[in-house]
C-alpha positions as CSV (number, residue, x, y, z in Angstrom):
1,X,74.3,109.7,118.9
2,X,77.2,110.7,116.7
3,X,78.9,108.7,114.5
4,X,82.1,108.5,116.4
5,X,80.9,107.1,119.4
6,X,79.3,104.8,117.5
7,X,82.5,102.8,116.0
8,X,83.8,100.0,116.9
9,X,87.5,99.7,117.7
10,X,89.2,97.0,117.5
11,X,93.2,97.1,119.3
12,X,96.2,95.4,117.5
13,X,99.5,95.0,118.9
14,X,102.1,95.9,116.2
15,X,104.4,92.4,116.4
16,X,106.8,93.4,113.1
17,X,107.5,95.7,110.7
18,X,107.8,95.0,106.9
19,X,109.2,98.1,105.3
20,X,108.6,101.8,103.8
21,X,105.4,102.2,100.8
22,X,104.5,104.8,98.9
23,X,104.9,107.4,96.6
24,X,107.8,109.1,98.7
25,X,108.1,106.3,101.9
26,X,105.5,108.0,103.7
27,X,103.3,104.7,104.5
28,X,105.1,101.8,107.0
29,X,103.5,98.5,106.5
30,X,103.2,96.2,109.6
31,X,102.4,92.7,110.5
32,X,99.4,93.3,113.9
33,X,98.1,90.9,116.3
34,X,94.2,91.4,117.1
35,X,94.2,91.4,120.8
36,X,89.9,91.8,121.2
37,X,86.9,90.8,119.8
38,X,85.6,88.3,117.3
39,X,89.3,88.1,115.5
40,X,91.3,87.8,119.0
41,X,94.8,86.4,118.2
42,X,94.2,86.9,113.9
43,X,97.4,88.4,112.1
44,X,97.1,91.0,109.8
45,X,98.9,92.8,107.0
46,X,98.4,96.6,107.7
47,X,99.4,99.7,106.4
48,X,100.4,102.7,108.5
49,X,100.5,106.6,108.0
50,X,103.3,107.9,110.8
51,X,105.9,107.3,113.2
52,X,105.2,103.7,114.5
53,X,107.2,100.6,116.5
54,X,107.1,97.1,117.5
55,X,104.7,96.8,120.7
56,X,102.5,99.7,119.8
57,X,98.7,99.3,119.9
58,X,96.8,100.4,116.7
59,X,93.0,100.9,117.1
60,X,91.8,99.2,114.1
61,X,88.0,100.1,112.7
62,X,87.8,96.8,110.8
63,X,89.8,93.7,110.7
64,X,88.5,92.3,107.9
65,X,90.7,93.8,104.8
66,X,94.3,93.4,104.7
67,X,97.4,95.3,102.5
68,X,98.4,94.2,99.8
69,X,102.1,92.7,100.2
70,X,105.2,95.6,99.2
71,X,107.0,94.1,95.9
């Protein structure tokens, strides 16, 4: 078996977004809703690389850790 098939992903519906990180504002940090699994209906803090929008689903490989909050 190879190690992609077996992870676990978890989807997350992004439900806002909180604003531009990183060194140049290449990192968009957004609030998700876990729709599956042991965390079904948790919120998270979560920090994206790319183009993303409010009602897009994110396949999440854990939903334990969290971002930190943008200052």
């Amino acid at each position: 078996m190879s190690k992609a098939s077996e992870e676990k992903l978890t989807p997350a519906e992004v439900i806002q977004i909180l604003g531009r990180t990183g060194v140049a504002g290449e990192i968009t940090q957004v609030r998700v809703k876990i729709l599956e699994g042991k965390d079904k209906g948790r919120i998270l803090t979560r920090n994206v690389k790319g183009a993303v929008r409010i009602g897009d689903i994110l396949m999440l490989r854990e939903t334990e850790r969290e971002a930190k909050k943008i200052k």
